[in-house]
N, C-alpha and C positions, 0 to 999 in steps of 0.2 A: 504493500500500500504506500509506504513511504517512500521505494522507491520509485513509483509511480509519479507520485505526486512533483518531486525534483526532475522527471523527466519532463512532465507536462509544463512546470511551470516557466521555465524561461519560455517555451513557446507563445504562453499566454501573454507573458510580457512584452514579448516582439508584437503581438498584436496588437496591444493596448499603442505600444511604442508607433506603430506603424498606423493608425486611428487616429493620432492625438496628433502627430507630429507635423501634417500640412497645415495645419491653421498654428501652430506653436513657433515656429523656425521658417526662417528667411529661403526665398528659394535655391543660394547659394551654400547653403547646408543639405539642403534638399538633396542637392545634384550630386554632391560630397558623399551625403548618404547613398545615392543608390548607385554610384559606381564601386563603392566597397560592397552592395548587393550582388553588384555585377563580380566583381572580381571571386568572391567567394562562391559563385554557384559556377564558374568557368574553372575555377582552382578544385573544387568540389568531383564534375565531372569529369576532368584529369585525372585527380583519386582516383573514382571508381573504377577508372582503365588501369590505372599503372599502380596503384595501393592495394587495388583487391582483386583486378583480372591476372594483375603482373606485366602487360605488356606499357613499354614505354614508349609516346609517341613526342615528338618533338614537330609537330606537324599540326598542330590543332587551329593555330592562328587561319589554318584555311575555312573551318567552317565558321570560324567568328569570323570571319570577313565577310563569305558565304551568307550566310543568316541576315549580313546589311544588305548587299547585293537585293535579295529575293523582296526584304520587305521594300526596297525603293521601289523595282521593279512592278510590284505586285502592286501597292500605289498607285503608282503611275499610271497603269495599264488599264489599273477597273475604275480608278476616281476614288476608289473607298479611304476610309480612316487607316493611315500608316498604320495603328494599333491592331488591327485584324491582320497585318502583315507577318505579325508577331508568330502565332500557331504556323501561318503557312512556312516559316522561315525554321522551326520546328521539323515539319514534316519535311522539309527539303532536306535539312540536315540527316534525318533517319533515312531516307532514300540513297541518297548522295554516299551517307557512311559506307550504308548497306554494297553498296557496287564498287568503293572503294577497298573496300576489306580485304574480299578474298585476293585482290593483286596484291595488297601491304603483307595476309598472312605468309605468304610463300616467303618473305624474309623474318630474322628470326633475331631476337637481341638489339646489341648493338646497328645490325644491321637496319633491325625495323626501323629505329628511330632516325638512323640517318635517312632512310628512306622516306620515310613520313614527311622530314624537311625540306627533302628533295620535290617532292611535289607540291608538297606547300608553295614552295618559289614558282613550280614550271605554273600554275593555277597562279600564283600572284603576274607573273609575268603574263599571260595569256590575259587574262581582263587588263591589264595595260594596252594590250593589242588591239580589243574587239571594239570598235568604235559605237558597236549598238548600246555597250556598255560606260561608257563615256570616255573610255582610253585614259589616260593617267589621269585628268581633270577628272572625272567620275561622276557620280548621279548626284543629283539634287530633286528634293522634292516637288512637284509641280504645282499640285493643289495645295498650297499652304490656308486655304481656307479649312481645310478638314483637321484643321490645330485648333483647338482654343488657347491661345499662349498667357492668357489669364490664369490654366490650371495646370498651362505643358509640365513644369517640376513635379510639382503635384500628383501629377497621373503617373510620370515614370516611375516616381517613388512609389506608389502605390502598388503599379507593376512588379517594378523590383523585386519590393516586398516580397507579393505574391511568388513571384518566382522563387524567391529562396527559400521561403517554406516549403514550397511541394518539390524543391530540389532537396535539402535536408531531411525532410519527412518521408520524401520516395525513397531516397537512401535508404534510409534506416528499414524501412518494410521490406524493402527488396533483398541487401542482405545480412535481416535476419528471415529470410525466407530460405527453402531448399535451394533456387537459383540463386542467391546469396552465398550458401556455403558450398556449394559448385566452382563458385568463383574464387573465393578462396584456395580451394582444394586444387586448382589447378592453377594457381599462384606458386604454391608451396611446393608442389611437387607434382609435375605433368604424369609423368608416369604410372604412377600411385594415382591420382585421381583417374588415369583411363582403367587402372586394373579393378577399380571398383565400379567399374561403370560410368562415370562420368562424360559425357561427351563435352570433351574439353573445346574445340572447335567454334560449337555452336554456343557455349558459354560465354568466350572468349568475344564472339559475334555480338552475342546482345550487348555486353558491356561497351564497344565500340562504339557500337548503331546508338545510343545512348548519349554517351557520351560525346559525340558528334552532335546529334539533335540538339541535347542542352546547350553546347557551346555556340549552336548556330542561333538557338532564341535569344541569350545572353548577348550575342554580338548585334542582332538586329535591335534590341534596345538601348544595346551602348550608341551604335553606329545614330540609332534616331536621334538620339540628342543632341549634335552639332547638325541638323536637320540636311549634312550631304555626308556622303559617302566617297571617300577618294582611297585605292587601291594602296598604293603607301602607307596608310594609316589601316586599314579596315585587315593588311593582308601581314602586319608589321611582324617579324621574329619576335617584338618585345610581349608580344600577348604570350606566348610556348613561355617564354623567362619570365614572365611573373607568374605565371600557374605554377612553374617546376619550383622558384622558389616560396613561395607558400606555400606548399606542401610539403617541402625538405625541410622549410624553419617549421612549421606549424607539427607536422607527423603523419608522416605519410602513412596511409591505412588505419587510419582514422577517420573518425565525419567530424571530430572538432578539431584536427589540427588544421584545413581550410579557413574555419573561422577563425583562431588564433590566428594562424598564419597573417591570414588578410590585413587584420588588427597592428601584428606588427611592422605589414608592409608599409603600411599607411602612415603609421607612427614616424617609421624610421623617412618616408618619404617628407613629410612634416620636419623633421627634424635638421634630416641631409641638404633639404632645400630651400628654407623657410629660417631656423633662427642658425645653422652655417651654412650658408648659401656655398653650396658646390656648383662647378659648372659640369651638363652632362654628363661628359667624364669622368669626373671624380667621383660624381657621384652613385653610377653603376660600378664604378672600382670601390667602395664601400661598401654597394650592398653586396659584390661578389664575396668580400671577406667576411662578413654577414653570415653569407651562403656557407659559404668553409669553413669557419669558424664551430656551425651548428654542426656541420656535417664529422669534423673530428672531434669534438668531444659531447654531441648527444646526435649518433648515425640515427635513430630514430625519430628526431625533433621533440620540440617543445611539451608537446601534450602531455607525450606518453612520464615523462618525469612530474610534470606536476600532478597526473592521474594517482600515480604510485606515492609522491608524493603526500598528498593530502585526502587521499583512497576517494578519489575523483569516478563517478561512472555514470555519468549524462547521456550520451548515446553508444553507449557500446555494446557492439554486436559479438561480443563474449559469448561462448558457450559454456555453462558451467556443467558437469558432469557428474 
């Protein structure tokens, strides 16, 4: 019962938070607020690939670029509200993932992940090309009537929100579900989960198709909020390095080392660039020792020591025996 009650209640409190907080805060917190929304549900579904399928992709920035793409596009095309963009950008990514897959699984490791970035580029480079797509200039909204820019923060945060929760909360159902510990089990040890049966393959598949999906909604909400879309920014390496470092500082195979993580990206962003103003440079030379730093003396991040720590267990998909 009690520990029910600690699992439930920070959610409640995001919701209160998430209720209260458009009429309380300026739209310039707003925006603040829901790009650490963003970052934490795109860091989040990196997890789930590389924290609990095992596979590492270094490639993801193509469906968050992806995800802006379709909701301009889809816009543009029917007249509708950019925010219905949102789902479609969604389902593109689950389709998109789904026929990307099986050419990424024929490489394996190391390999995957350079591969993954390899296409990431040839797909960044390719919409630079396609003029229907706006070639390096990129898309811009048409109908900017189907904004109300009275509630624009407002709504995305609300989005946001929304999104994080049924990213966090699908997490956790999913695995601690059978496909949950599927994915696990051929994390841990491929072998051993096919000798018990596990079809590692298609396991491996959904967490992908997933994980794609989510990063492509996450990007079409990021992407809407400077109300264009240009291939440089939408198709950037920097999106793969801050999911991989949130999750390396935060704890990877975890569902709260994402949120940590985010927390302290933001923090150290705040910090590095605001009271010592580094210039870009230095300032990803910072977080990289950040990165290293975590990685040599806690390889499993943040969380997992303050879990054990302070006998910490908010979302964990622990089995006890």
């Amino acid at each position: 019962m009690i520990h029910s009650i600690v699992r439930t209640l920070p959610f409640l409190l995001f919701l209160i938070f998430i209720g209260l907080a458009p009429g309380m805060i300026d739209d310039g917190s707003l925006h603040l607020a829901t790009e650490i929304f963003i970052v934490i549900v795109i860091s989040s579904m990196w997890n789930l690939l590389a924290g609990y399928a095992g596979v590492m992709s270094l490639g993801h920035q193509m469906y968050f670029g992806a995800g802006g793409y379709v909701l301009y596009l889809f816009a543009n095309l029917t007249g509708l509200s950019p925010y219905a963009g949102i789902p479609m950008a969604f389902l593109f990514g689950a389709v998109f993932g789904g026929l990307i897959a099986p050419i990424l699984f024929r490489l394996r490791d190391a390999y995957f992940a350079i591969g993954s970035w390899v296409l990431a580029e040839i797909v960044s480079i390719l919409v630079q090309k396609t003029e229907a797509l706006g070639g390096i200039t990129g898309l811009s909204l048409m109908n900017m009537d189907a904004i109300d820019f009275a509630s624009f923060e407002s709504t995305l945060f609300l989005i946001g929100g929304g999104m994080l929760l049924v990213t966090v909360g699908g997490s956790l159902m999913l695995l601690r579900s059978r496909t949950g510990l599927a994915f696990m089990c051929a994390r841990d040890n491929e072998r051993a989960a096919a000798a018990i049966g596990i079809d590692v393959w298609p396991s491996r598949l959904l967490a992908y198709v997933l994980s794609a999906a989510g990063c492509a909604a996450a990007g079409s909400l990021s992407l809407l909020g400077g109300l264009v879309v240009q291939p440089g920014n939408a198709f950037s390496p920097e999106w793969s390095v801050i999911m991989t470092f949130v999750v390396v500082v935060g704890g990877i195979g975890t569902l709260e080392g994402p949120i940590l993580g985010t927390l302290i990206y933001y923090a150290l962003r705040q910090l590095l660039t605001v009271v010592f103003p580094l210039s870009g440079t230095w300032y990803l030379v910072a977080m990289g020792v950040v990165a290293v730093a975590t990685m040599l003396t806690a390889p499993q991040g943040l969380w997992p020591i303050l879990r054990d720590r302070f006998k910490l267990d908010w979302l964990s998909v622990r089995r006890v025996l």
